[in-house]
VMD Tcl script that draws the C-alpha trace (Angstrom):
set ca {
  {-13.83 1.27 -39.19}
  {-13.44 -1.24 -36.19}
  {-16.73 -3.47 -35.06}
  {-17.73 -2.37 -31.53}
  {-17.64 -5.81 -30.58}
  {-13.73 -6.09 -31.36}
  {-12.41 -2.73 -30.53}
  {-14.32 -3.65 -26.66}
  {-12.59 -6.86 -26.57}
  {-9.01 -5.71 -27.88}
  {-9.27 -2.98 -25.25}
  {-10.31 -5.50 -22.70}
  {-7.24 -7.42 -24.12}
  {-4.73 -4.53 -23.82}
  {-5.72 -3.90 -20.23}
  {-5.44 -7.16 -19.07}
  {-2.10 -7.19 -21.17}
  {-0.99 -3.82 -19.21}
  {-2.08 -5.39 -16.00}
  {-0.06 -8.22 -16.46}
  {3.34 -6.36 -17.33}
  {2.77 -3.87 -14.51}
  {3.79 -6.59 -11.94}
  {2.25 -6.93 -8.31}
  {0.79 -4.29 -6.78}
  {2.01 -3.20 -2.95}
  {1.00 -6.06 -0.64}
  {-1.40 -5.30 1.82}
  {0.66 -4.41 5.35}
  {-1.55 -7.26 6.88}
  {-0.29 -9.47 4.70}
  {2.76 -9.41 5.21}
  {3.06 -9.28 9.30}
  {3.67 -12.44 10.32}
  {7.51 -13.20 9.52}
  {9.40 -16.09 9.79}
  {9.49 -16.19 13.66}
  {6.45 -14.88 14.72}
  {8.14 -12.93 17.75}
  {9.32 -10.45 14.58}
  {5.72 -9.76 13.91}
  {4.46 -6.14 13.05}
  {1.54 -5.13 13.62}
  {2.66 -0.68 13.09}
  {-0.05 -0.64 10.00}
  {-2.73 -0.64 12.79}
  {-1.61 2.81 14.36}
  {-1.60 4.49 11.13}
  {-4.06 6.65 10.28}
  {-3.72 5.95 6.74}
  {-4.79 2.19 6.95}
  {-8.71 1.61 6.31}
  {-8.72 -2.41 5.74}
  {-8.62 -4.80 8.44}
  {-7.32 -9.04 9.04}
  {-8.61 -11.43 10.87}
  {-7.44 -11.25 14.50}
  {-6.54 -7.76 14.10}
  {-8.87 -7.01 17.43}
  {-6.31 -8.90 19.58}
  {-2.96 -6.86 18.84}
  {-1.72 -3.59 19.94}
  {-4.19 -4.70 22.90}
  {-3.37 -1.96 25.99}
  {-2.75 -3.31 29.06}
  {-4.07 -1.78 32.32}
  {-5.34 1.53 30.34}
  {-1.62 1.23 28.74}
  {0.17 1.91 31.69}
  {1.64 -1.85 31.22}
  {2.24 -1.47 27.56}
  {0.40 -3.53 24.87}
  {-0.33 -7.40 24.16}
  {-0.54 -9.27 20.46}
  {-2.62 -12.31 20.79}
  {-2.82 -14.59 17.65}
  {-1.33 -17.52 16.08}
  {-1.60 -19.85 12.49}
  {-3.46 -22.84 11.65}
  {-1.92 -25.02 9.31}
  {-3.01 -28.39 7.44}
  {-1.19 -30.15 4.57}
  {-1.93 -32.82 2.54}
  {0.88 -35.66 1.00}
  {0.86 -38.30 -1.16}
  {4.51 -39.58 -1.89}
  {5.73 -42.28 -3.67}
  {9.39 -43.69 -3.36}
  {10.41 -41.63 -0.32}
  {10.26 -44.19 2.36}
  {8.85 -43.83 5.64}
  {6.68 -47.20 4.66}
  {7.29 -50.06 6.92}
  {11.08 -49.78 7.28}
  {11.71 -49.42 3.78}
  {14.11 -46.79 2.07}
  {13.92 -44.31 0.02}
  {13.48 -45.15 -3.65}
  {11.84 -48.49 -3.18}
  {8.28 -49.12 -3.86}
  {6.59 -47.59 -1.13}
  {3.54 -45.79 -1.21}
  {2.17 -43.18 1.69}
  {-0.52 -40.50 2.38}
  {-0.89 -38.80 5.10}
  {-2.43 -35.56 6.87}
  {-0.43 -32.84 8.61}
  {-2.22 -30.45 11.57}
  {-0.63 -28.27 13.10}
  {-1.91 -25.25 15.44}
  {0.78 -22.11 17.13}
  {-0.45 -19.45 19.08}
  {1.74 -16.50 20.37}
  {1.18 -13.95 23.24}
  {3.22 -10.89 22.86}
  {3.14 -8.61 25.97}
  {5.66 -5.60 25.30}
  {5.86 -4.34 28.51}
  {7.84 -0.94 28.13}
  {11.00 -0.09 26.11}
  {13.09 -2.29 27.56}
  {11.02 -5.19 28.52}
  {8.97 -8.03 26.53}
  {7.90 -10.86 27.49}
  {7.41 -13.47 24.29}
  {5.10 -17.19 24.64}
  {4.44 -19.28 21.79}
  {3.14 -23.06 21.62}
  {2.45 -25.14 19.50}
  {0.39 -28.86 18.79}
  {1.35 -30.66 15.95}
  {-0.60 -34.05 14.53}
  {-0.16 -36.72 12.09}
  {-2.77 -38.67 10.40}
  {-3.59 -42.63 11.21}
  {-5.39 -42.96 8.03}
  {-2.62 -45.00 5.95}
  {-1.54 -48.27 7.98}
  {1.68 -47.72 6.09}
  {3.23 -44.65 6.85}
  {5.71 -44.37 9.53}
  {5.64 -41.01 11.31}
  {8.62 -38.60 11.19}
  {10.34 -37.64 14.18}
  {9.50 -33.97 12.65}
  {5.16 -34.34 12.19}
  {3.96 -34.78 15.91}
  {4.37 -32.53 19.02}
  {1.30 -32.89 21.36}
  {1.80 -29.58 23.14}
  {4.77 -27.63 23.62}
  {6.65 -24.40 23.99}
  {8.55 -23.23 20.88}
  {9.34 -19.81 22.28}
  {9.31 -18.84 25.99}
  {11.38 -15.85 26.84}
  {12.38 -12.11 28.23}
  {13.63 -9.38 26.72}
  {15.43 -7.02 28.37}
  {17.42 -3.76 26.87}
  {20.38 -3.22 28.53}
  {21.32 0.05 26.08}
  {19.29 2.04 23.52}
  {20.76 -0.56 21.37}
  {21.70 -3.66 23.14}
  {19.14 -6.17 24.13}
  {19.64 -9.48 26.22}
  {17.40 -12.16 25.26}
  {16.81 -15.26 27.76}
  {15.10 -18.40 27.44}
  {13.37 -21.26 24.72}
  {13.56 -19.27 21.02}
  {14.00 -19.86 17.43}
  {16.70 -19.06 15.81}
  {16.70 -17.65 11.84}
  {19.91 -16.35 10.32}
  {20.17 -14.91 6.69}
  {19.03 -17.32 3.52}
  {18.34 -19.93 6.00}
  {20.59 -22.23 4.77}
  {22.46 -22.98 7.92}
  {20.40 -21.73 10.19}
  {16.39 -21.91 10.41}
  {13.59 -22.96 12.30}
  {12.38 -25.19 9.71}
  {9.29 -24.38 8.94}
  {8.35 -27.07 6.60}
  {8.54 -29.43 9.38}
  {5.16 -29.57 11.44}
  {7.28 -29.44 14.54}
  {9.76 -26.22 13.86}
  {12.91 -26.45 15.34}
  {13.80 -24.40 18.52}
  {16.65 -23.98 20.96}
  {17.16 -22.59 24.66}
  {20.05 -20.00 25.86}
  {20.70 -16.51 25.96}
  {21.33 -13.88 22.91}
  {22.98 -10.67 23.33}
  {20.79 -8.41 19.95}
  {22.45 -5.28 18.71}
  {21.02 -2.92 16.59}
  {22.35 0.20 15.41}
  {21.26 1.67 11.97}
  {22.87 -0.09 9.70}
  {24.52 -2.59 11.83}
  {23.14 -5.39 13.50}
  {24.76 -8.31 15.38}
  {23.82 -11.02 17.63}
  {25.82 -13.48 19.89}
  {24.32 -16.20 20.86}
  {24.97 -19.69 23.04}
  {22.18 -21.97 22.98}
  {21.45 -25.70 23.45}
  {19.20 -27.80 21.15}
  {15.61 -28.50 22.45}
  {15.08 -31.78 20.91}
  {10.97 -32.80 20.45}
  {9.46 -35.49 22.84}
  {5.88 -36.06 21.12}
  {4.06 -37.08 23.95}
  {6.13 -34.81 27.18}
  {7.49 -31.48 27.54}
  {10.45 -30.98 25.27}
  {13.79 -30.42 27.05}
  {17.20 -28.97 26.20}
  {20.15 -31.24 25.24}
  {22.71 -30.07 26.96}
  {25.10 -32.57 24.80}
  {23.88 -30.51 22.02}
  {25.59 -26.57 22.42}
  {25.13 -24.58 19.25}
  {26.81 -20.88 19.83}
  {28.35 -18.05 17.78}
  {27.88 -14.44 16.22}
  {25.94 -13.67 13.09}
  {26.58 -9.78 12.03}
  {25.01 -8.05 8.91}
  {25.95 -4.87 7.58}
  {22.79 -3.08 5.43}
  {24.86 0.55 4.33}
  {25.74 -0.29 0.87}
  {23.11 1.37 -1.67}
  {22.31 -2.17 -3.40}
  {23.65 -5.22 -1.44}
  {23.90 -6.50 2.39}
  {26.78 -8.28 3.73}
  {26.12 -11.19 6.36}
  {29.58 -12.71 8.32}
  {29.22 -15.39 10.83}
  {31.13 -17.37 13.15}
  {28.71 -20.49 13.71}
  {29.74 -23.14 16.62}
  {28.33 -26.42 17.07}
  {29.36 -29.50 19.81}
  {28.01 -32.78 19.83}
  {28.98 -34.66 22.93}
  {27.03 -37.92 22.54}
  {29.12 -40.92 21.83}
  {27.77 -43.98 19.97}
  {29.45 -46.63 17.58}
  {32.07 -45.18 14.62}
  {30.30 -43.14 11.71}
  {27.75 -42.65 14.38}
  {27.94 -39.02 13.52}
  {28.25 -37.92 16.75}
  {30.87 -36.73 19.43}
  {31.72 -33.73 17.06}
  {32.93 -30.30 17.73}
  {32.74 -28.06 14.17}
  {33.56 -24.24 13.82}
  {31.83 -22.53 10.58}
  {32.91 -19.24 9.41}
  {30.68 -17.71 6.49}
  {30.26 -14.89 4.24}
  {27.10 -14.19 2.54}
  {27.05 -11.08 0.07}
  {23.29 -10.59 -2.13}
  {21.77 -7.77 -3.66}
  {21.56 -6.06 -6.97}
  {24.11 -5.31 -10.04}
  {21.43 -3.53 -11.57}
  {17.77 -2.72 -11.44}
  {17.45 -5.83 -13.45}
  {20.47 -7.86 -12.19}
  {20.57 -9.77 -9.34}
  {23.72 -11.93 -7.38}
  {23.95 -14.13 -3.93}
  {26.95 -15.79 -2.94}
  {27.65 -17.54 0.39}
  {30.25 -19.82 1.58}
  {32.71 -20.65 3.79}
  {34.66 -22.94 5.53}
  {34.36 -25.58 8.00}
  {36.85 -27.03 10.73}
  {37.41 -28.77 14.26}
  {37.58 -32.39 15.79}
  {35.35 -35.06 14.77}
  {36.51 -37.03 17.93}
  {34.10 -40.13 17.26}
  {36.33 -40.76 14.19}
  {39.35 -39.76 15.36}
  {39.68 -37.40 12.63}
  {40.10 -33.44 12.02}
  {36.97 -31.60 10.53}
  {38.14 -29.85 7.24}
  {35.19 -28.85 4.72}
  {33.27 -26.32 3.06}
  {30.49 -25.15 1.05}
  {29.70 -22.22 -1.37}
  {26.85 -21.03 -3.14}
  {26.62 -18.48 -6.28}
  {23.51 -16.82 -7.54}
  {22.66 -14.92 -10.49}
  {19.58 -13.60 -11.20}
  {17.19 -11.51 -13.43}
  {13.78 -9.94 -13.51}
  {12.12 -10.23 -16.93}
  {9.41 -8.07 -16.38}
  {10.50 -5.72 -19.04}
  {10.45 -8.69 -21.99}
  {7.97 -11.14 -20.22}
  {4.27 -10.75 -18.72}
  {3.74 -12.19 -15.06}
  {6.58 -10.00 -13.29}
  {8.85 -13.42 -13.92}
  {12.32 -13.56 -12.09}
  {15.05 -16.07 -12.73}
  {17.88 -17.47 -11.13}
  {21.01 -19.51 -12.19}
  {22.53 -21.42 -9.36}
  {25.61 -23.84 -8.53}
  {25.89 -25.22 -5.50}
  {28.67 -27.23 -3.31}
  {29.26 -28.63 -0.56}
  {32.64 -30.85 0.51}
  {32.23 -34.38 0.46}
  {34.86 -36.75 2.56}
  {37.92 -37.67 0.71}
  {39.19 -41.48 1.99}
  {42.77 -41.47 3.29}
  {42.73 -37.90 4.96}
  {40.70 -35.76 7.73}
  {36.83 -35.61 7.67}
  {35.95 -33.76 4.43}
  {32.24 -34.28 4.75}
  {30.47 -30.73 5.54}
  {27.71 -30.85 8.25}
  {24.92 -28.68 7.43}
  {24.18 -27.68 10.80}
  {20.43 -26.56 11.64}
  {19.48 -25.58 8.07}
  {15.52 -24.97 6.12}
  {16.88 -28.60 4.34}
  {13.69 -28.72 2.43}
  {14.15 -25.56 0.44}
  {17.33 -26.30 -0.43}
  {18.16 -29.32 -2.65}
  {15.53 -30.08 -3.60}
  {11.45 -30.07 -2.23}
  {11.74 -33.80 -1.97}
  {14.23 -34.12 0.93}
  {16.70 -36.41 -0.48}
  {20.35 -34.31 -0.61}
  {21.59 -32.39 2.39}
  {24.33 -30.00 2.07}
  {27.49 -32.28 2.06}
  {28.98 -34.01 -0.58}
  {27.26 -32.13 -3.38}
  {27.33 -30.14 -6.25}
  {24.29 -29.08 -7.60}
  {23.75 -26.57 -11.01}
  {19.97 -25.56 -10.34}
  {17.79 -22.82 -12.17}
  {14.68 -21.55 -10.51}
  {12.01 -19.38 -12.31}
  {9.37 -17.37 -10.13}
  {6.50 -15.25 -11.74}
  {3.14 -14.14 -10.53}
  {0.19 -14.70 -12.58}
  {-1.96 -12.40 -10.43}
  {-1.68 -10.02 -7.50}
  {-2.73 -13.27 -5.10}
  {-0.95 -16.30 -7.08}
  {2.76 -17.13 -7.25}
  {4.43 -19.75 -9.11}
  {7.46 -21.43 -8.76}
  {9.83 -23.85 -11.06}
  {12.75 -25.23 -9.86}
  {15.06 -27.97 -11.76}
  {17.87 -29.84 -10.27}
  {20.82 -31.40 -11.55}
  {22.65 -33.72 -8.23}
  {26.16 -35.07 -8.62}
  {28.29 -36.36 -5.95}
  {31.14 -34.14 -4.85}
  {32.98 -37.42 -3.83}
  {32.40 -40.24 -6.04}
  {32.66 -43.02 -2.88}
  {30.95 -40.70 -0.23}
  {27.01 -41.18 0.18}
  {24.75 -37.61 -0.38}
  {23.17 -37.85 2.83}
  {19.39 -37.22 3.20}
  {17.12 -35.43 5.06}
  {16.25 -38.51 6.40}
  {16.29 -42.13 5.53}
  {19.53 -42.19 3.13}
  {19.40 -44.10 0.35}
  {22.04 -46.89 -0.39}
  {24.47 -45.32 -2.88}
  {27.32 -47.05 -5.29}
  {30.02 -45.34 -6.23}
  {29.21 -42.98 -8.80}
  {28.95 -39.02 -8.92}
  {25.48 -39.40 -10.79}
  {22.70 -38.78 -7.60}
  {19.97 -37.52 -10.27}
  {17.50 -34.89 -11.37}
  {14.77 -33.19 -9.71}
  {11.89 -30.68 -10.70}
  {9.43 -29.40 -8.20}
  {6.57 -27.01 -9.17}
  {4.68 -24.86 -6.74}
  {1.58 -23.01 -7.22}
  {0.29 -20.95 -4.29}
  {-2.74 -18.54 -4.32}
  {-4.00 -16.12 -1.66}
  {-7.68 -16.55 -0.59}
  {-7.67 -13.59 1.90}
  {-4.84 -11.25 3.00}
  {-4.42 -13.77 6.18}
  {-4.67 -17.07 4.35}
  {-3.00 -18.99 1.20}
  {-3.48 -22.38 -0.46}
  {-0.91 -23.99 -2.43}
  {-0.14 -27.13 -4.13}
  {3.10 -28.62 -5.16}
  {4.32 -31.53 -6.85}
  {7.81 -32.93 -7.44}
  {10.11 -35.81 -9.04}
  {13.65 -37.07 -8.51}
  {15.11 -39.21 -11.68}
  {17.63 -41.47 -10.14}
  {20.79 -41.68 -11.38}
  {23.39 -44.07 -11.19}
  {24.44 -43.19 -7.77}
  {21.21 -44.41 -6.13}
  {20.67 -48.15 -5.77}
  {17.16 -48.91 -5.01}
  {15.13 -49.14 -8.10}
  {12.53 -46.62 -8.27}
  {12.11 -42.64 -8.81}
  {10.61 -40.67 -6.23}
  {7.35 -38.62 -6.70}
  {5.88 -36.00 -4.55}
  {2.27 -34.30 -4.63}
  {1.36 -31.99 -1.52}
  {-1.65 -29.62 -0.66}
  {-1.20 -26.88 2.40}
  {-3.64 -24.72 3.22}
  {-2.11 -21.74 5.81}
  {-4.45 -19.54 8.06}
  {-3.01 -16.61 10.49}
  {-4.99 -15.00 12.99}
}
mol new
graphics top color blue
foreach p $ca { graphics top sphere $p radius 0.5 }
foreach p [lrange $ca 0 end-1] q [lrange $ca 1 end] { graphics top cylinder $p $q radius 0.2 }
display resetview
């Protein structure tokens, strides 16, 4: 006959066990409103009947406007703060990456958003931002990405020309499939944003934009402006009808007309044309695979653009052998690095979320690279999330440079960039709000010159309202 005392504390053990394997539970609709551009935002949970619970700054959305006869405003925003401490990655009175350099420094950075949906066929969308950098180490050198003393990230009117068909004009973000060409960038404290016109269909299980915008590049201390030497333009279409995978294709158009000295990297025009298939091969099984090529003039150079870059996926959820809901991936990716004798072979990565790709660090862009990478997600808890993810860098080009996401490195000729790990742990404190902490290393390889690794630890703390 079993004790009391253990048959209480194996049952306590098998429902924690059970708990565990069961996975996540549904995430609460609050939770999960605020997207990646916060003009996507949906707020629906609040008009159903259903929904009991309640977020903070729930009282300001869905807000009628004269009685409702002017539609509804959203009022809210996010407060965000992050912590770094880096070693080895520059930004340290003019030195480079991978030299002794040591930094830490504070992030701020406040958006708020005013959503006023006027009718059907009519929205008008505002969102600023402020964006500060901490004084407190007399050796860091701020990034042209951590300050923005007061700006417009979004400004702009919707209007629906068809049931289907809306024309969107004025200052937006733009966010295309993985991100990996196209993004705001979040990680930056700044975000990146750009000002033209869109043309948005949407029609069940089609959906299509076309788009010609100009970069609005960030003045810290005046109101950002458009480059109009900077047009980036094309048509990103994604088809959603298959039962277990969406297909993205995209025509992607980018002209630099600045002009500086040779290998300025500038006075460009590119054309990228990509294909981007991910889903499921199973209900355990999981694929992505994107790629494409890349052509047009690099006239500073004198030289043709011909490049390109893939990327192929395969994934699996281990919940069925593994506590924690775990899901892992098997990665290789590449990207075209410039051959000496011929046309420009180096790919440009366009307007791309850098920092989740390559690496947490920041020190490989997508050109001239191959990269096998394995990343492991699981989740402890309903509220905390963790995140492994192990890079192995080699030069696609042995006597091209792997550009970084800023302040490149001087390189030899080798293929051997290095290894990185990064770890991220992030926990939710309240459906609105999450802390998390991360921590990475690059071992240098061969490639790399200067003589010391790089080492990352950062704390963010991330509050919507």
């Amino acid at each position: 006959m079993k004790h009391p005392i253990w048959s209480c504390a194996l049952a306590a053990a098998a429902t924690a066990l059970s708990s565990a394997w069961a996975g996540p539970p549904t995430p609460n609709p609050c939770a999960a409103s605020h997207k990646g551009v916060f003009y996507l935002n949906d707020f629906s949970y609040l008009d159903d009947p259903s929904f009991d619970g309640s977020c903070l700054g729930d009282s300001f959305k869905l807000l009628p406007v004269a009685e409702g006869n002017l539609g509804t405003l959203d009022v809210g925003g996010e407060l965000r703060m992050r912590y770094h401490h880096e070693r080895g990655m520059g930004q340290s009175m003019g030195l480079t990456r991978f030299e002794d350099t040591t930094t830490n420094f504070w992030l701020t950075r406040l958006r708020t958003y005013a959503n006023w949906q006027v009718a059907d066929g009519l929205r008008f969308y505002c969102e600023g931002i402020y964006a500060d950098a901490s004084r407190d180490d007399g050796n860091y050198t701020r990034r042209s990405i951590d300050t923005n003393y007061g700006d417009f990230l979004n400004l702009f009117v919707d209007l629906g020309l068809t049931e289907n068909t809306t024309l969107r004009v004025g200052r937006q973000e733009l966010l295309y499939g993985s991100q990996r060409l196209v993004s705001p960038l979040d990680w930056a404290n700044t975000r990146r944003t750009f000002e033209g016109a869109r043309l948005l269909y949407n029609d069940g299980d089609w959906a299509a934009n076309l788009f010609y915008t100009n970069l609005v590049v960030v003045n810290p201390t005046e109101l950002d402006k458009a480059d109009y030497d900077q047009s980036f333009y094309g048509c990103y279409s994604t088809y959603s009808g298959f039962e277990s995978y969406t297909v993205d294709a995209y025509y992607l158009g980018y002209d630099n007309e600045h002009t500086g000295p040779p290998n300025a990297g500038q006075d460009f025009s590119i054309h990228t044309l990509g294909l981007r298939v991910n889903g499921s091969l199973t209900d355990k099984w999981l694929f992505e695979m994107e790629g494409g090529p890349q052509f047009g003039r690099q006239s500073g150079l004198g030289l043709d653009q011909d490049a390109m870059f893939a990327t192929a996926g395969l994934g699996r959820t281990l919940g069925d052998v593994m506590p924690w809901s775990p899901t892992m991936w098997f990665y290789y990716d590449y990207a075209a690095g410039n051959n000496i004798g011929g046309n420009w072979n180096r790919f440009n990565q366009l307007f791309p979320l850098a920092h989740r790709y390559f690496g947490f660090i920041d020190a490989v862009q997508r050109a001239n690279v191959e990269s096998p990478n394995v990343l492991l997600t699981m989740n402890p808890s309903a509220k905390t999330t963790l995140l492994f993810w192990y890079w192995h860098f080699m030069a696609n080009q042995d006597t091209d440079i792997i550009p970084a996401n800023g302040g490149t490195p001087p390189q030899g000729i080798s293929k051997d960039y290095g290894d990185e790990l990064d770890v991220v742990a992030q926990f939710g404190l309240s459906p609105s709000s999450n802390i998390l902490f991360g921590w990475s290393h690059l071992w240098r390889g061969n490639k790399i010159l200067a003589p010391n690794d790089a080492d990352f630890f950062y704390t963010q703390y991330t509050l919507n309202f």
